[in-house]
C-alpha positions in Angstrom: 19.5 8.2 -13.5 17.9 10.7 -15.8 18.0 13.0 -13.2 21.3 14.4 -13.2 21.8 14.7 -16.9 18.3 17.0 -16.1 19.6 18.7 -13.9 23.4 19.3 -15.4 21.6 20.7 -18.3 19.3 23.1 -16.0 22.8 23.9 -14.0 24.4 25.5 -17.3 21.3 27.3 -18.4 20.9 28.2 -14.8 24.2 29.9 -15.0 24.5 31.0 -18.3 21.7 33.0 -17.4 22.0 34.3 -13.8 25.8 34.2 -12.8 28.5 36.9 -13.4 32.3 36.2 -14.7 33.5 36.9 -10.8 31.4 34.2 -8.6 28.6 36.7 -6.3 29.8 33.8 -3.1 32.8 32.1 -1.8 30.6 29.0 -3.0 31.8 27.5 -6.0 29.1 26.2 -8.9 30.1 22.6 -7.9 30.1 23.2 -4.1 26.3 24.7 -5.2 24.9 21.5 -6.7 26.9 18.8 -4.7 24.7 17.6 -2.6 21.6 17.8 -5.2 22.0 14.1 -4.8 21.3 13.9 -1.0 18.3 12.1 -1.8 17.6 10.1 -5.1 14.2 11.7 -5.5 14.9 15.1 -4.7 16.6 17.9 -6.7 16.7 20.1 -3.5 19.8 21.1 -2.0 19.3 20.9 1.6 22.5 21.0 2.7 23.1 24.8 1.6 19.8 26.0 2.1 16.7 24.4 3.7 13.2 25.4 4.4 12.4 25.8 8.3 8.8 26.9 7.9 6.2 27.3 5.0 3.2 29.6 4.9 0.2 29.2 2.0 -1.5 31.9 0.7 -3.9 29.8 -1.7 -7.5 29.7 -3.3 -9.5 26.5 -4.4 -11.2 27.0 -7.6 -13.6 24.8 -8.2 -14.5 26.0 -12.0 -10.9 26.1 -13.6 -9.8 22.8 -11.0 -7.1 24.9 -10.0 -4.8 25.7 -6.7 -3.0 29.2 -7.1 -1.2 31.4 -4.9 1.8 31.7 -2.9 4.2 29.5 -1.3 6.1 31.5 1.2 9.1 29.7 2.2 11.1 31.0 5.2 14.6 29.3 4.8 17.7 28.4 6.8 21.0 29.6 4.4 24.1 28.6 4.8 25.6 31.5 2.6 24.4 30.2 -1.1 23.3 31.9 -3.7 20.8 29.5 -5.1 17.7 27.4 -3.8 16.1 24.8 -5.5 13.2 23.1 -5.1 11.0 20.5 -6.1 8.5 21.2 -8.9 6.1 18.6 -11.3 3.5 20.1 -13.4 3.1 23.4 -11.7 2.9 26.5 -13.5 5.8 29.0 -12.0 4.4 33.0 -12.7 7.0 34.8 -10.9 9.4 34.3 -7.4 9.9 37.6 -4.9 12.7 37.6 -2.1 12.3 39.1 1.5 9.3 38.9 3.7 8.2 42.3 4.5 9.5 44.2 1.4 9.2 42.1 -1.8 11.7 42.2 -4.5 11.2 39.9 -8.2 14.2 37.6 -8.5 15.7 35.6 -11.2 14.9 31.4 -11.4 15.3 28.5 -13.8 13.1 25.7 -14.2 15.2 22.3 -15.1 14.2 20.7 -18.5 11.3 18.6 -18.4 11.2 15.0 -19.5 8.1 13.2 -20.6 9.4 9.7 -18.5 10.3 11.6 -15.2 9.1 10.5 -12.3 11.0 13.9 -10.3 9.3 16.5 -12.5 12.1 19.5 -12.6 14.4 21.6 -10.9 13.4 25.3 -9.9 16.5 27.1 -9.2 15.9 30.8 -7.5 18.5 32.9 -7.8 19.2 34.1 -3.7 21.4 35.7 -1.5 23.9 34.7 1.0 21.6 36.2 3.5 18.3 35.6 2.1 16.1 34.0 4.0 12.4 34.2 3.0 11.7 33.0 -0.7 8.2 33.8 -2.4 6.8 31.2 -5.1 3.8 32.7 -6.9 2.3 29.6 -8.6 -0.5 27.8 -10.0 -1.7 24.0 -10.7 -2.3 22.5 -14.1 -3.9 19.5 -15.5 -0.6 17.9 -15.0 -0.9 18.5 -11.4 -0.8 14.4 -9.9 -1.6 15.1 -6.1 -5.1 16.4 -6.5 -8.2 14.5 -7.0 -10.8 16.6 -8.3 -14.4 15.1 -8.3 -17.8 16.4 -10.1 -21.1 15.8 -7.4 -21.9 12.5 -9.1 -18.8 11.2 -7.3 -19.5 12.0 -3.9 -21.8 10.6 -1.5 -24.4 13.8 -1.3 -24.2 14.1 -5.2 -25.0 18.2 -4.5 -21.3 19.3 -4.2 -17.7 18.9 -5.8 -15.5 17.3 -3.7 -11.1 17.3 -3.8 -8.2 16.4 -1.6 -4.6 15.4 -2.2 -2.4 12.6 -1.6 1.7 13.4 -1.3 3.0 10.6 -0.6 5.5 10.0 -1.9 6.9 12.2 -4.3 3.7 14.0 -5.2 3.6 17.2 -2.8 5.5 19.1 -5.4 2.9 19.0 -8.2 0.5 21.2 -6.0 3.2 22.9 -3.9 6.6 24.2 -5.1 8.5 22.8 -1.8 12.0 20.8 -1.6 9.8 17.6 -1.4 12.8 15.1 0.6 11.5 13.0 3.8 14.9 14.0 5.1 13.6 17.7 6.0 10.9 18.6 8.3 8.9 21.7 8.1 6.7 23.3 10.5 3.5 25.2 8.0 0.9 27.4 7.8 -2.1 28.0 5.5 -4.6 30.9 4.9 -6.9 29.0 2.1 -10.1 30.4 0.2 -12.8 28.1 -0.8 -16.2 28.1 -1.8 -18.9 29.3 1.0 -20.4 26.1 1.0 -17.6 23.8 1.2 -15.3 23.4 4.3 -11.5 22.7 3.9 -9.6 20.6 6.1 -5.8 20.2 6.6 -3.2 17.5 8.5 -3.0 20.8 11.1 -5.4 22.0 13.9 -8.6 22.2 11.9 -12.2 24.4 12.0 -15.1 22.2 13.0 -17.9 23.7 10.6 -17.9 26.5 8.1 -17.8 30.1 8.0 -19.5 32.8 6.1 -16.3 33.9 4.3 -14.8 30.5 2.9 -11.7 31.8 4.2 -9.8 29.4 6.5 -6.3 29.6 8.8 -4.8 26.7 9.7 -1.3 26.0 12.2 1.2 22.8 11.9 3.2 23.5 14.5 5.0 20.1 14.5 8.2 19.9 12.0 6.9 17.0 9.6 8.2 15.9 6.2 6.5 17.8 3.1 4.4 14.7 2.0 2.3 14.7 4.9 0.9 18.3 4.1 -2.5 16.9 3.0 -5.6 19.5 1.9 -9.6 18.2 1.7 -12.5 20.5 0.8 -15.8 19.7 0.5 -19.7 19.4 1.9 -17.9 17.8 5.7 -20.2 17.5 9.2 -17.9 17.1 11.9 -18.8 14.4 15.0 -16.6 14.2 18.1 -15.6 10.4 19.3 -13.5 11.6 21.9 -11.7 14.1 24.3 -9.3 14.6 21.4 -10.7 12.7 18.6 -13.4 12.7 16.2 -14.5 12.1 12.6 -15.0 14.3 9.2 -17.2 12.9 6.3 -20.1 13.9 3.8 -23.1 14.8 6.3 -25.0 11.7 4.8 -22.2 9.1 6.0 -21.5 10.8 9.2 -23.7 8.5 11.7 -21.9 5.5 9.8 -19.0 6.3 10.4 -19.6 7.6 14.0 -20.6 4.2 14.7 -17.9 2.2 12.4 -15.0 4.6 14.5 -16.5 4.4 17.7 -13.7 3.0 19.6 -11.2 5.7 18.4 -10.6 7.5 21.9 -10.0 4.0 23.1 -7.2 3.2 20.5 -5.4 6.5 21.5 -5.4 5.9 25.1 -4.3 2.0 24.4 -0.9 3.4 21.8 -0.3 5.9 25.0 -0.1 3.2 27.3 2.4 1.7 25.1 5.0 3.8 23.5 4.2 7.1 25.3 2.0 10.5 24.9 0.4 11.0 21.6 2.2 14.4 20.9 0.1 16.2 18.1 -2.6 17.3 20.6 -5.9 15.8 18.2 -6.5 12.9 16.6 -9.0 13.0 14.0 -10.2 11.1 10.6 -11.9 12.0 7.9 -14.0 9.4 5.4 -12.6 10.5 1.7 -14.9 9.5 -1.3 -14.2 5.8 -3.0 -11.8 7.2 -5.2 -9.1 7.5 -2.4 -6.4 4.9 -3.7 -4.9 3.6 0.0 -7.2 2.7 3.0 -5.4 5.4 4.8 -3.3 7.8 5.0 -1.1 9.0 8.2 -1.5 13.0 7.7 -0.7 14.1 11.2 -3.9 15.1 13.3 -6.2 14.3 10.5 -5.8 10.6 9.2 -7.3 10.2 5.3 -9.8 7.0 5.3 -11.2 5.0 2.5 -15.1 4.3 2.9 -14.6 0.7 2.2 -13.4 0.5 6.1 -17.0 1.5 6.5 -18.0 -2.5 7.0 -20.8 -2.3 9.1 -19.5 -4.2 11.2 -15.9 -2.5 12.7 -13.7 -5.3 11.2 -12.1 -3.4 9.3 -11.0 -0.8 12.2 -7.3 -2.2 11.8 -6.6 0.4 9.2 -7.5 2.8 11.9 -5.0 1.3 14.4 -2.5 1.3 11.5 -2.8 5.1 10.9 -2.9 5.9 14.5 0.7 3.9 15.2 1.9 6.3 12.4 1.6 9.3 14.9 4.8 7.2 16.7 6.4 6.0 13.5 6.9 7.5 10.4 5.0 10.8 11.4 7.4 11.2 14.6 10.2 9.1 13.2 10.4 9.8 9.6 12.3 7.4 7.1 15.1 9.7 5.4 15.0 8.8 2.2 12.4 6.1 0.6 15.2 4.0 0.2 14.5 3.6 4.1 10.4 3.1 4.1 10.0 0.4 5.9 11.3 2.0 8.8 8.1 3.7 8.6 5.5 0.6 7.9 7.4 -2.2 9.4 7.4 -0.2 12.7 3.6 0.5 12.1 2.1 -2.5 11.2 4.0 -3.8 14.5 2.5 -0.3 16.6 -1.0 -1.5 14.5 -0.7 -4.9 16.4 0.0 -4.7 19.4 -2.9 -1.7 19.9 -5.4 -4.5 18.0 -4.2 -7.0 21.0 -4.3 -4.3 23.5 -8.3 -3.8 23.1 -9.4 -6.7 21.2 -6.9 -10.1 22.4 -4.3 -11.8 21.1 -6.7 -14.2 19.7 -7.6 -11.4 17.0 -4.1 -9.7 17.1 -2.4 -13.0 15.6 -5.7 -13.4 13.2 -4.8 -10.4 11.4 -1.3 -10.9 11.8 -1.4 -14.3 9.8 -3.9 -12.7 7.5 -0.6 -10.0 6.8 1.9 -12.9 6.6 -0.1 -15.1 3.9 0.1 -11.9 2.0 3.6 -11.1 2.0 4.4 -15.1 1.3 2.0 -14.6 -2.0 4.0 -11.0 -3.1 7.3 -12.4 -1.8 7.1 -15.2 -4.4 5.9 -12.5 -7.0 8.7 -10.3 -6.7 11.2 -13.0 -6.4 10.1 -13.9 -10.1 9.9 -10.0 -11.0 12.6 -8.0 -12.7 13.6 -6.8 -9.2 14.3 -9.7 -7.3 16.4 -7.8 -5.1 13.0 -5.7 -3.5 12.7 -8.4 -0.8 15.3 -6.7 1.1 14.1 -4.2 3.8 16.9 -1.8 2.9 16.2 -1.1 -1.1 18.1 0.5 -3.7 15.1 2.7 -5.9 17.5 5.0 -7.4 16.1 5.5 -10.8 12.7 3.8 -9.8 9.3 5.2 -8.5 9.6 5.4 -4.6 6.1 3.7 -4.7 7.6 0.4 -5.6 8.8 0.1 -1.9 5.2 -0.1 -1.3 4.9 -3.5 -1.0 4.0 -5.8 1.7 7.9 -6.4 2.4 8.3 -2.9 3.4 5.0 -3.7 5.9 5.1 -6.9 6.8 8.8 -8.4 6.4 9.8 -5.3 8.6 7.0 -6.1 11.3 8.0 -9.6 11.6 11.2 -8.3 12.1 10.6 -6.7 15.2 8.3 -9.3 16.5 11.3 -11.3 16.3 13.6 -9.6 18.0 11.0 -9.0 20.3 10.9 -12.8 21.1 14.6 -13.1 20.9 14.9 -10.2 23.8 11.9 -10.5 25.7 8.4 -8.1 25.6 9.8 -5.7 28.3 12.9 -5.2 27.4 11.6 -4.8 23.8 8.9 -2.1 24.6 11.2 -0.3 26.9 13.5 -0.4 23.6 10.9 1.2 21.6 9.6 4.0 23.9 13.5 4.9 24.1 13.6 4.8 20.1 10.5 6.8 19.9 11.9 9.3 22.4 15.3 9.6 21.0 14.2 10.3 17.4 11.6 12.3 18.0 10.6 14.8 15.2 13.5 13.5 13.5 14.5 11.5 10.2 16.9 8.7 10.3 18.4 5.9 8.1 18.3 2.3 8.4 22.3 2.8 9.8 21.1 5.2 12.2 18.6 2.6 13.2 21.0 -0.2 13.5 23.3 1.6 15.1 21.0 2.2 18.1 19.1 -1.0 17.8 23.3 -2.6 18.7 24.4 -0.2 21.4 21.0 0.0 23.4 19.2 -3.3 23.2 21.0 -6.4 21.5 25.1 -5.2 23.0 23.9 -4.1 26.8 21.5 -7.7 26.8 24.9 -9.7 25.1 22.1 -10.6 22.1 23.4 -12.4 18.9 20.6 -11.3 16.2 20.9 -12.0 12.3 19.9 -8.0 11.8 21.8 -7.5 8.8 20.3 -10.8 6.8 16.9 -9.4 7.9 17.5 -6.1 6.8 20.5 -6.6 3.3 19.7 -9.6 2.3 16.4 -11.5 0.1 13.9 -13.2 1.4 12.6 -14.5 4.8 15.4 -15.7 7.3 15.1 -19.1 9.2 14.2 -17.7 12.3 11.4 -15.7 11.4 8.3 -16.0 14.5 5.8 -18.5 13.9 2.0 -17.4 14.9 -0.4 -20.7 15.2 -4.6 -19.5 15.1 -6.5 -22.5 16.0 -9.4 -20.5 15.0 -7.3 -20.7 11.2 -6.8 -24.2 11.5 -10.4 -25.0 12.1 -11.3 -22.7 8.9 -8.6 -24.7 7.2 -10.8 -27.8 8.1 -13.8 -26.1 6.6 -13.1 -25.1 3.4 -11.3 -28.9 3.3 -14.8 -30.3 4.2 -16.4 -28.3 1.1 -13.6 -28.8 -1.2 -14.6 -32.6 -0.4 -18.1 -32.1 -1.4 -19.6 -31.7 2.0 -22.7 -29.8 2.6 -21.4 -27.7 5.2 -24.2 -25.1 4.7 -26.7 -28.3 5.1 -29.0 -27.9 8.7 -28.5 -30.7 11.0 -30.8 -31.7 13.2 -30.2 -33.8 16.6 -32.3 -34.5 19.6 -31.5 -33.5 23.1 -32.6 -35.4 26.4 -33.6 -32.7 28.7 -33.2 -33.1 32.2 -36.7 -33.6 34.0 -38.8 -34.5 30.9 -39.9 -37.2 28.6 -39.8 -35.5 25.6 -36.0 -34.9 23.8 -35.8 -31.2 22.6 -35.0 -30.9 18.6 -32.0 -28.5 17.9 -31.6 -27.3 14.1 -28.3 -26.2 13.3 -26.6 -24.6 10.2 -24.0 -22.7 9.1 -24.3 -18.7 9.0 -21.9 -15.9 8.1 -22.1 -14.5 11.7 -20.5 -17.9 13.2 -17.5 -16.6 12.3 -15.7 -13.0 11.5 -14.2 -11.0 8.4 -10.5 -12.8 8.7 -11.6 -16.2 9.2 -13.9 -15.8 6.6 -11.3 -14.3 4.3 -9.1 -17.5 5.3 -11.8 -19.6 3.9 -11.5 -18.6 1.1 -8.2 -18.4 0.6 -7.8 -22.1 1.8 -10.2 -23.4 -1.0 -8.7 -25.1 -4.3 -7.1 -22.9 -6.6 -8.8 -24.9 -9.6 -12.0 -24.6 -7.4 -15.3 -25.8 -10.1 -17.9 -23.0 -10.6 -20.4 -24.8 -10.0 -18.9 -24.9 -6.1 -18.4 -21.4 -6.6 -22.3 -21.0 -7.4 -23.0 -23.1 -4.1 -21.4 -20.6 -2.3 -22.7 -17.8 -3.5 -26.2 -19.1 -3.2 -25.4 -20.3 0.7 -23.3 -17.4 1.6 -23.8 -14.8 -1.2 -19.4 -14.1 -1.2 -20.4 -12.0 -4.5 -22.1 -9.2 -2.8 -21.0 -10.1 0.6 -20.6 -5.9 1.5 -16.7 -6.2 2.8 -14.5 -5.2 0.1 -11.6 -7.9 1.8 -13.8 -10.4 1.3 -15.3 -9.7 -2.3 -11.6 -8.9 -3.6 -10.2 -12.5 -2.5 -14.0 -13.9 -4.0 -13.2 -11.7 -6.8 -9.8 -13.2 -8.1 -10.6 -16.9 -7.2 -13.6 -16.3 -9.7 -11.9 -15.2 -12.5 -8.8 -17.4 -11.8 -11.7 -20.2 -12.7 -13.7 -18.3 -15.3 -16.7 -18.1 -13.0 -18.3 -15.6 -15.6 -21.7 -15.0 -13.6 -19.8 -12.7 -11.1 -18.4 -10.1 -13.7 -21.6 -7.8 -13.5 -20.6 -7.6 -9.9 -16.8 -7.7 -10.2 -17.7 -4.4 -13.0 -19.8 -2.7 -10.0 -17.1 -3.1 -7.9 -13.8 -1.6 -10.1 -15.9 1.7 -10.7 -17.2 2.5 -7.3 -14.1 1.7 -5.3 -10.8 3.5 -6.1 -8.9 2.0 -3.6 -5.8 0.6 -5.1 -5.0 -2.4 -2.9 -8.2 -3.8 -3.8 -7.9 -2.7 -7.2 -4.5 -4.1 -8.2 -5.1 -8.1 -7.7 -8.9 -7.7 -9.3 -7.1 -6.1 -12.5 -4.0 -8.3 -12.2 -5.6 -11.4 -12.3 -7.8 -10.4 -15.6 -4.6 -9.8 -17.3 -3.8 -13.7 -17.2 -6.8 -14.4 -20.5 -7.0 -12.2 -23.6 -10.4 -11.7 -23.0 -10.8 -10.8 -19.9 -8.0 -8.4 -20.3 -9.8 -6.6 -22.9 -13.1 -6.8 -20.7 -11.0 -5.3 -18.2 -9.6 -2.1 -20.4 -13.4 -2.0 -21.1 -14.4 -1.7 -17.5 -11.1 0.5 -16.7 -12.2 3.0 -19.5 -15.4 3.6 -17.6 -13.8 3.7 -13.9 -10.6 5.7 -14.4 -11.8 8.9 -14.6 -12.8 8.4 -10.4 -9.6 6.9 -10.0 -6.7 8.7 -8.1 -3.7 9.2 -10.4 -2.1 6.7 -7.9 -4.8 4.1 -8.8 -4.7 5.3 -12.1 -1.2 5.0 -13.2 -0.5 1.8 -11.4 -3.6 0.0 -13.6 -3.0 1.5 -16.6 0.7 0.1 -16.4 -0.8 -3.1 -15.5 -3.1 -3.2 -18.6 -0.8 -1.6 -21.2 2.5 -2.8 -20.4 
């Protein structure tokens, strides 16, 4: 990996520069950098020297789309003289030691190489005994973590708008910070803003603005560095709850009151199962379009996309995903990304069983099939990729972006898991299991070992339990005895779309005559086929169940019946989407275009984009249309695409 050849070449310059002939510790240069490789996408060396808590000193400028100030790390040492950190893209001015008396220090900053995906080493020269280190620093253009949008990108068009997105190597181009999962940090922040823009933070958060623009926030929790998350713009604040409630652009607020409405609800149902929510609030906050994930799990202050805005609260799911975060991945945290799916495949399980808590098991196994016919679809892409070997739950990304564990494996191969084993051992036992889990690792990090170890010794060994865990978790691919969910619901969609596919007329009215008890006359009933017959999933189903070589002109039957095209639920436009152009159903485009530059959201993005690849010229239609959207795309969204398109 290109990151120790970096960072061998940083090491000499490092001491070239800063070291005398007789060594200033009892710590030798290769005791210093030995465990530099504690985590493959982290220079920090945590094992000699760690932060315990960081405080912000920042301003937001608006003008020059620029973060500056100081990091102020206070640091457990275990007698080095060196600290490094994480840095991409951020412009270092100088680094002071000590907290109440300030004095400059020496540091190094790691070559930097065009192709990284760590950005560089910062190596600050320290004492044995220091134990507060001061980054004075500043963002650039190069910065990939913040979103910066003009008012034409917002909802209110009157104000600029940013936020940031960490996950999952991406804290350290706005904040200088050893940026590993493997270390949790309690933080603080004093941030300046504009008067008429409110900041928020994943920590306990103002409500409405003040005359100053100056803001102080508290994390009290230890949490990994990627879930320090910063949003400022024009926000309204609406309470759903005794310790819950909702952030957005004043003109989506009621919207989103109404789409979240059953927040307070979810909380208590995720307490009744795994145990007290420990981070005190839970709140959300509705991001512009350009957000590139439909959520993100910043502790007391989950980021939304406004596509979950549906109208019609089936798309809360994302919400009951984000929430199960608070449990795991926020209060169990995967150790290195190598280990990610202990965070999602635990979640998406958390997600489900909170959907079946308030909504049935009826709806709980819709979307859990919904999940499954995904991961069957990337499973068999990834099988045929160049890393065949990324349907394992335990990966190997050394070398590789940590967001190409993203996938649904990570998700839904890891919650199928765990359903299971919770069939193999029984519900009770299993949730007891997991409320132990939950309680034994809190505020911690662990490894898939760790996890396996305690999965043998308290559940399988004590309950005499044969389970395949280690083809599940080492080895490609789904195993044999991987839970089966049935939906009759799904089969009678299945039916439907067969019926079309046939050349029915299922949108046809049907009329039949009733004999009504007491009179003469029979009573005519008119039927026909309506969108509101059935719901978001099944519909989503439907389409999914059609032909693949599906004829426009059957296409155009639908859209004139049902109107897919501009249906309003992104889910459902994105699988109408792809079927379209897998059959050259060129009317939709116009709408397909209207879609890639309003919504940055990358899930939806990547098949849309994908599937235009496939024809020469829709692929150039597509650069076209990226051209024009990827200035409101995330660098996340962005980077992914343009790989996509340009590869």
């Amino acid at each position: 990996m290109k990151k120790y050849l970096f960072l061998c070449l940083a090491i000499i310059a490092f001491l070239l520069q800063s070291c005398d002939e007789t060594p200033k510790t009892s710590v030798t240069a290769t005791e210093r950098f030995a465990d530099s490789t504690f985590d493959d996408h982290s220079y920090s060396n945590l094992k000699l020297i760690r932060t315990k808590h960081l405080h912000l000193d920042i301003d937001v400028n608006f003008d020059s789309k620029t973060i500056y100030g100081v990091a102020r790390h206070e640091m457990i040492n275990s007698g080095t003289d060196t600290a490094i950190f994480d840095i991409k893209g951020l412009e270092i001015q100088k680094i002071t030691l000590g907290r109440d008396k300030e004095e400059e220090t020496d540091f190094v900053i790691g070559q930097w190489d065009e192709d990284s995906l760590l950005g560089q080493p910062l190596m600050v020269t320290v004492t044995p005994k220091t134990t507060h280190v001061n980054i004075y620093y500043k963002t650039t253009d190069k910065t990939e973590a913040i979103e910066w949008l003009s008012p034409e990108l917002t909802t209110g068009k009157k104000h600029p708008y940013m936020y940031t997105q960490g996950q999952a190597i991406l804290t350290r181009s706005w904040i200088p910070c050893q940026d590993s999962p493997a270390n949790r940090i309690t933080y603080s922040a004093k941030v300046k803003v504009p008067k008429d823009l409110l900041p928020v933070m994943s920590a306990e958060n103002p409500q409405a603005k003040n005359a100053e623009g100056v803001y102080d926030f508290q994390m009290k929790q230890a949490i990994p560095c990627y879930l320090i998350a910063l949003a400022v713009g024009n926000l309204s604040y609406k309470k759903l709850g005794p310790n819950c409630g909702v952030y957005s652009e004043p003109e989506m607020i009621n919207s989103c009151a109404y789409e979240f409405a059953d927040l307070s609800k979810m909380v208590g149902a995720a307490e009744k199962l795994y145990g007290e929510y420990l981070w005190e609030q839970y709140d959300l906050i509705v991001l512009p379009y350009s957000f590139p994930f439909g959520g993100m799990e910043n502790p007391r202050l989950t980021f939304v996309n406004p596509t979950l805005l549906a109208g019609d609260r089936s798309l809360v799911s994302v919400v009951a995903h984000e929430l199960a975060h608070s449990w795991s991945g926020n209060l169990v945290t995967n150790a290195t990304w190598d280990d990610f799916w202990l965070n999602e495949g635990f979640t998406v399980y958390f997600e489900n069983r909170i959907m079946e808590e308030l909504y049935g098991k009826e709806i709980a196994d819709m979307l859990a099939l919904i999940e499954f016919y995904e991961l069957e679809a990337e499973m068999d892409d990834i099988s045929e990729s160049e890393h065949p070997e990324d349907t394992k739950l335990k990966l190997a990304l050394s070398g590789r972006n940590p967001d190409d564990g993203m996938t649904q494996v990570a998700y839904v191969k890891g919650a199928f898991f765990l359903k299971t084993l919770e069939e193999a051992v029984g519900r009770k036992k299993f949730d007891s299991f997991l409320k132990s889990y939950f309680k034994e690792f809190a505020f911690k990090t662990i490894t898939t070992e760790h996890f396996v170890d305690y999965l043998n010794s308290t559940l399988l060994e004590p309950n005499n339990i044969k389970f395949n865990t280690n083809e599940w978790i080492y080895k490609e691919g789904l195993p044999s005895n991987c839970v089966k969910i049935q939906s009759a619901r799904f089969d009678q969609v299945q039916l439907l779309a067969d019926r079309f596919a046939a050349g029915e007329d299922i949108f046809a009215k049907k009329v039949t005559y009733v004999k009504v008890k007491g009179r003469r006359k029979k009573k005519k009933v008119v039927e026909q086929l309506t969108r509101d017959q059935y719901i978001t999933q099944e519909w989503q189903t439907f389409i999914r169940k059609l032909p693949a070589d599906i004829s426009v002109a059957k296409m155009q039957q639908l859209d004139k019946s049902i109107n897919f095209k501009n249906w309003g639920n992104s889910e459902i436009m994105t699988e109408w989407y792809v079927l379209g152009i897998n059959n050259g159903y060129e009317d939709i485009k116009p709408n397909i275009e209207k879609f890639l530059i309003k919504v940055g959201r990358r899930k939806y993005l990547a098949p849309i984009y994908k599937a235009l690849t496939k024809r020469p010229n829709d692929l150039e239609w597509a650069k076209g249309v990226f051209d024009k959207a990827k200035g409101s795309y995330h660098f996340v969204s962005k980077n992914s695409i343009e790989e996509m398109l340009y590869k």
